[in-house]
N, CA, C and O of each residue as an XYZ file, in Angstrom:
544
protein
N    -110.189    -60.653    158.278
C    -110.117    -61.956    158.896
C    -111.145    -62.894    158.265
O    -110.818    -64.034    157.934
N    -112.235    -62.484    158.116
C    -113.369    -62.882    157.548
C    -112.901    -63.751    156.492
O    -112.850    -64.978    156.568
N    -112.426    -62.758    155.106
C    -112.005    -62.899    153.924
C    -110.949    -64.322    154.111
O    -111.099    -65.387    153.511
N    -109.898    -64.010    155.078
C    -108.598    -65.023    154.956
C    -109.688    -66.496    155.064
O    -109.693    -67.509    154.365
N    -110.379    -66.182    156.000
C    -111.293    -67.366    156.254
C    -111.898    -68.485    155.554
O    -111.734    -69.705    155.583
N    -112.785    -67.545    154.802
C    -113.302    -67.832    153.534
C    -112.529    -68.307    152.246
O    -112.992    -69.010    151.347
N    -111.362    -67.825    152.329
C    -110.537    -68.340    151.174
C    -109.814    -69.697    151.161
O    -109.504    -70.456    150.242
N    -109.602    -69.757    152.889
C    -108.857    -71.207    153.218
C    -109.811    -72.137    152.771
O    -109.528    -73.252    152.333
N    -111.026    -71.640    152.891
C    -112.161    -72.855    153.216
C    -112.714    -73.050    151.653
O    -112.922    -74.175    151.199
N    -112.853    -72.271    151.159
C    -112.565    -72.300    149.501
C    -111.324    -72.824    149.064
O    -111.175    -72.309    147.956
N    -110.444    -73.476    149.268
C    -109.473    -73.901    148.841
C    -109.542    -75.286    149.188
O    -109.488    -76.202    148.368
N    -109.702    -75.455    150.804
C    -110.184    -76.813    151.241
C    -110.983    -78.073    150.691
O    -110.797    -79.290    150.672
N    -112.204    -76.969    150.147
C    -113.098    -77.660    149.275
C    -112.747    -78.389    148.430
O    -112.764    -79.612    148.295
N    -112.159    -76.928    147.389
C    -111.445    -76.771    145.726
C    -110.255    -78.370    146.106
O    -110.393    -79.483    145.598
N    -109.814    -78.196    146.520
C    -108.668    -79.679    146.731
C    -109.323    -80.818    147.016
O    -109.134    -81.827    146.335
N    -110.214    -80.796    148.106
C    -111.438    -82.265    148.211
C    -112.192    -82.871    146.874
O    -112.461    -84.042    146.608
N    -112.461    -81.544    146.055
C    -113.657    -82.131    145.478
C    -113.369    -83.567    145.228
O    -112.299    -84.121    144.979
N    -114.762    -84.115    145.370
C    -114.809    -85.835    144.634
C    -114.764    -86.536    145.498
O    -114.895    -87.749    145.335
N    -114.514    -85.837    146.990
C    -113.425    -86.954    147.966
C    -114.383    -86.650    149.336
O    -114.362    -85.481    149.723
N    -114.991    -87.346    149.889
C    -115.587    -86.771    151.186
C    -114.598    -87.477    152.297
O    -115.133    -88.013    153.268
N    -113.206    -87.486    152.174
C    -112.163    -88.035    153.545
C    -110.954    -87.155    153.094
O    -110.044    -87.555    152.368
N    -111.053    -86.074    153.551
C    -109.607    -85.256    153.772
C    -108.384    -86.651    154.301
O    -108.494    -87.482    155.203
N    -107.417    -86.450    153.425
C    -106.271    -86.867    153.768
C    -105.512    -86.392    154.923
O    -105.072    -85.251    155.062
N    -105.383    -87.499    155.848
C    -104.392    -87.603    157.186
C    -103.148    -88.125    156.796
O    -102.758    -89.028    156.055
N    -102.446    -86.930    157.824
C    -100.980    -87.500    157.919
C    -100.687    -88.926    158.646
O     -99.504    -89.231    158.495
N    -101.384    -89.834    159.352
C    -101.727    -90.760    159.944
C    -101.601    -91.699    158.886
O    -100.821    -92.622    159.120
N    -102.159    -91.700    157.800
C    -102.221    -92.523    156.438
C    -100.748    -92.991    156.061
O    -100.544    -94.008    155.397
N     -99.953    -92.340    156.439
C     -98.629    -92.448    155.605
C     -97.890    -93.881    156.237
O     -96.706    -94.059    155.948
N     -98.405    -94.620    156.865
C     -98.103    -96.192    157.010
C     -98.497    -97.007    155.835
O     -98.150    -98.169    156.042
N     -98.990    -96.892    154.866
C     -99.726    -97.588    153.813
C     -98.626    -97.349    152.471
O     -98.720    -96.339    151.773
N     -97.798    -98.195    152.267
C     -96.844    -97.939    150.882
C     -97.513    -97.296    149.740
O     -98.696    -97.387    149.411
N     -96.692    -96.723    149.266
C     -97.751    -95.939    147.657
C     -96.641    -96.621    146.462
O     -95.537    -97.166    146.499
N     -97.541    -96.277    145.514
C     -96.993    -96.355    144.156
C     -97.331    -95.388    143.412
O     -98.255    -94.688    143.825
N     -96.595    -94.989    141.879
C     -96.939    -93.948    140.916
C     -97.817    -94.558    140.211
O     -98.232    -95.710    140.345
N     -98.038    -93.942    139.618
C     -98.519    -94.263    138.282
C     -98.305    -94.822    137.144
O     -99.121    -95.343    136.384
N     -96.871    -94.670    137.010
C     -95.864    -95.367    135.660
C     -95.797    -96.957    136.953
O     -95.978    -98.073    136.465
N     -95.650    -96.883    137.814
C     -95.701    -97.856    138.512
C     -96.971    -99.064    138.459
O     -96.947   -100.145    137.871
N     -98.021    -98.489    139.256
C     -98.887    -98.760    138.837
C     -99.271    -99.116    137.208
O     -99.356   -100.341    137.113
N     -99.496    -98.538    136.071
C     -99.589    -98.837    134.811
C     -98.580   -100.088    134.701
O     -99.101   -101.173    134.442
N     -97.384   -100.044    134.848
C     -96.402   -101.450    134.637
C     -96.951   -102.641    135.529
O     -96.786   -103.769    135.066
N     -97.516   -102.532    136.619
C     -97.870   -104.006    137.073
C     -99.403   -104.198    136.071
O     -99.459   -105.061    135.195
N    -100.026   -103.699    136.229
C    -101.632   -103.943    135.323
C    -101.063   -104.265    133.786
O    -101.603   -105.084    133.042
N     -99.816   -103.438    133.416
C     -99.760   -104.470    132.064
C     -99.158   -105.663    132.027
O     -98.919   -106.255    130.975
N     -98.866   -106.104    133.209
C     -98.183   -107.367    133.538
C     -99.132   -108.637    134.202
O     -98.795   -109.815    134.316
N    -100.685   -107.873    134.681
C    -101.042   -108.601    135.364
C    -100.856   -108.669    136.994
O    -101.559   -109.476    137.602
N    -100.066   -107.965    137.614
C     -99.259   -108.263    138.751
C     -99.952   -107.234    139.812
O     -99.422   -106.961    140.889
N    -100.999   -106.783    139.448
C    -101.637   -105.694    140.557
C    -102.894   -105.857    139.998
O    -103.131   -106.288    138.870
N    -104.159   -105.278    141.332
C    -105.584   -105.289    141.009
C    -105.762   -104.063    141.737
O    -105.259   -104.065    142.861
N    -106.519   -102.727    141.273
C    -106.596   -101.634    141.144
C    -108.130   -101.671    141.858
O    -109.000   -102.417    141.407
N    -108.318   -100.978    142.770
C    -109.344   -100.619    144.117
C    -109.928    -99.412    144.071
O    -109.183    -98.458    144.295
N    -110.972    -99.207    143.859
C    -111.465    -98.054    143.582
C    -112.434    -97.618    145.218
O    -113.367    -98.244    145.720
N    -112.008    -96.808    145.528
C    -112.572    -96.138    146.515
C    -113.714    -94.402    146.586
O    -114.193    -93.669    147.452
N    -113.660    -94.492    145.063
C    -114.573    -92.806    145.006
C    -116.024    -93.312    145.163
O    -116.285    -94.503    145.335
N    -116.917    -92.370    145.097
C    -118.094    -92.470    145.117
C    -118.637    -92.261    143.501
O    -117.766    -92.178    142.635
N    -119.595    -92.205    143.233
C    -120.506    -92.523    141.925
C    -120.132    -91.212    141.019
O    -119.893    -91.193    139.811
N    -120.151    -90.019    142.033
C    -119.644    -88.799    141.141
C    -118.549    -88.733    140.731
O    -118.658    -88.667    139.506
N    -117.484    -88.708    141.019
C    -116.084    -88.767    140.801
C    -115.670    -90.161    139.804
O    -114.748    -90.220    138.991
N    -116.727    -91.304    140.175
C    -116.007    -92.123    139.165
C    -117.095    -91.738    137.330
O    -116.883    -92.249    136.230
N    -118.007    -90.858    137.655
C    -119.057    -90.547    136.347
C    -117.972    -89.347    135.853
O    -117.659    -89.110    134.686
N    -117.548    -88.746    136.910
C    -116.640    -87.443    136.317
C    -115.237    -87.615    135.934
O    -114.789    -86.898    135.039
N    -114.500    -88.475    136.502
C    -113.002    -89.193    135.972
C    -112.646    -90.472    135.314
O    -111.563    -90.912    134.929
N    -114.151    -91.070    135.283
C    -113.817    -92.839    134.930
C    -113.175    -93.363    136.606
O    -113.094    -92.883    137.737
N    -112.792    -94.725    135.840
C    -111.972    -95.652    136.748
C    -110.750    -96.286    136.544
O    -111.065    -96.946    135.554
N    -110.023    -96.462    136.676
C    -108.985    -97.450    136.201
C    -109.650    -98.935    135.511
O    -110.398    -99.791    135.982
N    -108.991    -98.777    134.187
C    -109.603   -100.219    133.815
C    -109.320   -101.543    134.442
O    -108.189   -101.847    134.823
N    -110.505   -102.442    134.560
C    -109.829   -103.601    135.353
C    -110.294   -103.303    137.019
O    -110.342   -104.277    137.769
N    -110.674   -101.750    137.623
C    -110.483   -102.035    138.867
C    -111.725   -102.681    139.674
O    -112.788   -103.005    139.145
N    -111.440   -102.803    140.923
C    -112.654   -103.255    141.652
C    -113.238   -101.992    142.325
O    -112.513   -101.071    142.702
N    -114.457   -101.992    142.446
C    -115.347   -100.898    142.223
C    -116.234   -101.214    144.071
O    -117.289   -101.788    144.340
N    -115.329   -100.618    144.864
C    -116.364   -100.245    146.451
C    -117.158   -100.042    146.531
O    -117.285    -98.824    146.403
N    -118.255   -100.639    146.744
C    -119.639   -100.255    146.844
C    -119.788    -98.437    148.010
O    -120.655    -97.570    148.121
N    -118.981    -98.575    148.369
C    -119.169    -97.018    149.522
C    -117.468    -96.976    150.246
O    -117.040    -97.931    150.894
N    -116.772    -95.898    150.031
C    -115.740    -96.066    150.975
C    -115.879    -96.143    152.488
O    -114.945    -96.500    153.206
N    -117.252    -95.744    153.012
C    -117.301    -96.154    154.649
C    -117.436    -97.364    155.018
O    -116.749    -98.011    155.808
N    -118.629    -97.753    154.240
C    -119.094    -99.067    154.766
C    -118.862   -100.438    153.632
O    -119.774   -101.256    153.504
N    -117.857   -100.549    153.025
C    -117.722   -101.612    152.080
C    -117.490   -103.038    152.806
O    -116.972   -103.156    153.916
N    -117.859   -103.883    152.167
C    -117.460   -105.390    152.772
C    -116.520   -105.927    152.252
O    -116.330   -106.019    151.039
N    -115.743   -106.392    153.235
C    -114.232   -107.458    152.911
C    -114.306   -108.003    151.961
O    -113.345   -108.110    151.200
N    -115.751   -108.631    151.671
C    -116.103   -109.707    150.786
C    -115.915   -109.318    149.228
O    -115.921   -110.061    148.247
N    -115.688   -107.412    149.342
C    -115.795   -107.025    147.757
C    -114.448   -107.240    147.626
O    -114.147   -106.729    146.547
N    -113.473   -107.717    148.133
C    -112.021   -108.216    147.106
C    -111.487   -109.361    147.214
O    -111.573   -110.018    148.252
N    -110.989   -109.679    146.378
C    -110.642   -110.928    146.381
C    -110.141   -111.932    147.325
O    -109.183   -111.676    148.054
N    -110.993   -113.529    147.355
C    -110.347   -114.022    148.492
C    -109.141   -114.102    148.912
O    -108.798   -114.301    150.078
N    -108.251   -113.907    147.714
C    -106.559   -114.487    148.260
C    -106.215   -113.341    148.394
O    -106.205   -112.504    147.491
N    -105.876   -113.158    149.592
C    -105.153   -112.297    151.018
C    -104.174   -111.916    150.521
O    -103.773   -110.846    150.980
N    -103.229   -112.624    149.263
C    -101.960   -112.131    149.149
C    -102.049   -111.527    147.883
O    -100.964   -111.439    147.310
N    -103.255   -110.979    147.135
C    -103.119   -110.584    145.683
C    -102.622   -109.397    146.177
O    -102.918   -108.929    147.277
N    -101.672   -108.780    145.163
C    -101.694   -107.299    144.779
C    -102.565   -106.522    144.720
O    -103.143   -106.348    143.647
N    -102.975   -105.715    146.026
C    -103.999   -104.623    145.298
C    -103.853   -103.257    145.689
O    -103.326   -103.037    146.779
N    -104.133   -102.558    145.166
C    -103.862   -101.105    144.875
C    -105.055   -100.386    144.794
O    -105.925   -100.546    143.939
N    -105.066    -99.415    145.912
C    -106.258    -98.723    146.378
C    -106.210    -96.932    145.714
O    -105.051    -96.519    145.689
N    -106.908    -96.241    145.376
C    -106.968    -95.366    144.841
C    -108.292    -94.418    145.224
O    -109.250    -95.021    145.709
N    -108.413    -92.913    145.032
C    -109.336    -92.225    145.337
C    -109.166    -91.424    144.207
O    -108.744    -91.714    143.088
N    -109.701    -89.997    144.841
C    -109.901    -88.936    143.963
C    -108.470    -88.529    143.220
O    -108.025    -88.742    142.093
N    -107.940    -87.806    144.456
C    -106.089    -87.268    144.276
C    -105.570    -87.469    145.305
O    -105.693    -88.460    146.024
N    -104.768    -86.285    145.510
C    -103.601    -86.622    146.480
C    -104.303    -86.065    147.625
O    -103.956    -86.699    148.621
N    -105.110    -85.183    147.905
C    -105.740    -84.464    148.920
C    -107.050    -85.479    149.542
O    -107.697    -85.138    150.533
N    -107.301    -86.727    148.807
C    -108.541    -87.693    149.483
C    -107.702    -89.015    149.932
O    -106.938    -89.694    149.246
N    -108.054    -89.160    151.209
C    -107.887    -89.932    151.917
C    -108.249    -91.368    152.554
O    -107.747    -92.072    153.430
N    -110.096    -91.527    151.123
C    -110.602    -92.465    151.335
C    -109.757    -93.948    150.728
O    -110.065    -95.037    151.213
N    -108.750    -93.852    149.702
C    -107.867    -94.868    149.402
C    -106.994    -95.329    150.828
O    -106.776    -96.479    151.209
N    -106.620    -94.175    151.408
C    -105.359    -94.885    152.626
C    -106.470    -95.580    153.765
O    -106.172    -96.697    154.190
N    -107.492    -95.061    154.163
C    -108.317    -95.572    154.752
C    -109.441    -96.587    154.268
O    -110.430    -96.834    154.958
N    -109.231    -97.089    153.160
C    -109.884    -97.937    152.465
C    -108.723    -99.432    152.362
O    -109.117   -100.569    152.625
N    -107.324    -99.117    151.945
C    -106.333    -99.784    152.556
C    -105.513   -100.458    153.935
O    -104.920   -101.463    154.327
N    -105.986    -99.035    154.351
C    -106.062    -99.931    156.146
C    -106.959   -100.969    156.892
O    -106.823   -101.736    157.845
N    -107.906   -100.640    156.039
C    -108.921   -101.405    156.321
C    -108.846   -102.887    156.338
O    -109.137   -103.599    157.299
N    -108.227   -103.461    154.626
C    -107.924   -104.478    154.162
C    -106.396   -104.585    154.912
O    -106.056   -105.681    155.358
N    -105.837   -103.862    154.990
C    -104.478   -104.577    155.614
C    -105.101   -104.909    157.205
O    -104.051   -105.080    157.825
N    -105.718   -105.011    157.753
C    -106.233   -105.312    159.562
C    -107.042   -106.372    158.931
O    -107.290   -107.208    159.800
N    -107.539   -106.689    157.846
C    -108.747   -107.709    157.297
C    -107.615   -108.766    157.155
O    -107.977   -109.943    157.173
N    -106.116   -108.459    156.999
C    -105.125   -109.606    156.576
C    -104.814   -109.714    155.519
O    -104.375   -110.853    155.357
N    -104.769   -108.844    154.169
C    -104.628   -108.077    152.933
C    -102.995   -107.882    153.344
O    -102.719   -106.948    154.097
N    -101.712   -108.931    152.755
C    -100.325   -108.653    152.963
C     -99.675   -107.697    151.638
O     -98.525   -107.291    151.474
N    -100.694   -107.555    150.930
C    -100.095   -106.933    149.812
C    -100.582   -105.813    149.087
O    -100.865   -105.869    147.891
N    -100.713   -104.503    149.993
C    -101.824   -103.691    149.659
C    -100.825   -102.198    149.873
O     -99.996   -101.858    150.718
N    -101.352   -101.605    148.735
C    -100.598   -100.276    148.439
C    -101.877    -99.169    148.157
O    -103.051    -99.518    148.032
N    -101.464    -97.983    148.097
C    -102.270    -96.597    147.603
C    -101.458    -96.081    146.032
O    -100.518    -96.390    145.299
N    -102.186    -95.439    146.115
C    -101.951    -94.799    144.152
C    -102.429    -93.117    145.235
O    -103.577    -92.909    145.628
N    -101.375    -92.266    145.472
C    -101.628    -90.986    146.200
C    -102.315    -89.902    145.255
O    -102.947    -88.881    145.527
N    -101.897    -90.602    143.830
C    -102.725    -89.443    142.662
C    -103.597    -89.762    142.313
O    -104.128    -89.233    141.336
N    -104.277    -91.075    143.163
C    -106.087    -91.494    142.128
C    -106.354    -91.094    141.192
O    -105.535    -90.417    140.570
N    -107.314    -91.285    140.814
C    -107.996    -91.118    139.492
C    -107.498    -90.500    138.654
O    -107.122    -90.880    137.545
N    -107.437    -89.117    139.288
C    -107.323    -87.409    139.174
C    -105.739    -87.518    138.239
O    -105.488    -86.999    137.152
N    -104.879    -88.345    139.073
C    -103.759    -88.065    138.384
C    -103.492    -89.100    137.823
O    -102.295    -89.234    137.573
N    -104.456    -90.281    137.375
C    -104.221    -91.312    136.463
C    -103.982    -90.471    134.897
O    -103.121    -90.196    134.061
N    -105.830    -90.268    135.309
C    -105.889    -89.331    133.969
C    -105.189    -88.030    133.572
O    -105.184    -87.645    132.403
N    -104.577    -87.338    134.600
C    -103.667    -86.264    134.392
C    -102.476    -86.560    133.187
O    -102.145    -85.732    132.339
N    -101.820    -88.186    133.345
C    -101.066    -88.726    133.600
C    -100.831    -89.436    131.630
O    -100.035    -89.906    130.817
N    -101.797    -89.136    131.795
C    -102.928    -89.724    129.784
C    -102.858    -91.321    129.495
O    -102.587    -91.931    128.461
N    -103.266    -91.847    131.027
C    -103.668    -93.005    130.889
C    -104.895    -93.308    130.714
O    -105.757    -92.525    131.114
N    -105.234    -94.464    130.103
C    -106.897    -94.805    130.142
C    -107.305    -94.943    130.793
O    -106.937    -95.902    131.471
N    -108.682    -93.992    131.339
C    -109.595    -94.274    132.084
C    -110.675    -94.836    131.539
O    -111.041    -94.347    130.470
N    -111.664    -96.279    132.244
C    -112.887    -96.648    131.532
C    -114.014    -95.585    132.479
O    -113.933    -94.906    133.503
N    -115.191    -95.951    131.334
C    -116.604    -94.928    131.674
C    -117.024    -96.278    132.349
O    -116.682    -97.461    132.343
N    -118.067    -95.354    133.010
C    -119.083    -96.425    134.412
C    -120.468    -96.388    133.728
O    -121.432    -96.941    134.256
């Protein structure tokens, strides 16, 4: 029992790393996009890319080029995105297992943010993905 224990919780981790907000099923009100998705509006101009990791994860994966950079996913201020309410923006975390993008998006959509999506593969699967990531 011990063992089964230990292994869940080793796995738990192993899927978090980078991410201190386990992903809720609660989140799934927040529209997503891919990646080929994502990549087609940024080469168009037509999306602004939200970075929600902390300092490690963005030193260990980069960032999306271009994105805006959260000072903290708990406590960030409204004030870090752009004034117009209706830009495109696109929130992102670690991967699919961190949850600080959907809750970093909810945030701004209750702030009055009408045009706000998640990237469910952050970073993790930008670069999976062999898109450019920039260094911090």
């Amino acid at each position: 029992m011990r063992t089964l224990f230990l292994a869940s919780a080793l796995a738990f981790v192993t899927t978090t790393a980078g991410c201190s907000k386990a992903k809720d099923t609660a989140e799934a009100n927040v529209p997503t996009v891919s990646v080929a998705e994502l990549d087609a509006s940024l080469s168009k101009a037509a999306a602004i890319p939200v970075d929600a990791n902390g300092e490690r994860t963005r030193k260990k994966l980069g960032i999306i080029p271009g994105a805006v950079l959260l000072t903290d996913s708990d406590n960030w201020a409204i004030s870090e995105l752009p004034a117009d309410k209706t830009k495109p923006l696109v929130f992102y975390c670690a991967n699919t297992s961190c949850g600080a993008s959907h809750e970093a998006a909810e945030k701004a959509m209750t702030a009055g943010y009408t045009n706000v999506k998640v990237l469910p593969d952050g970073i993790a699967g930008w670069v999976k993905a062999g898109k450019k990531a920039a260094s911090i």
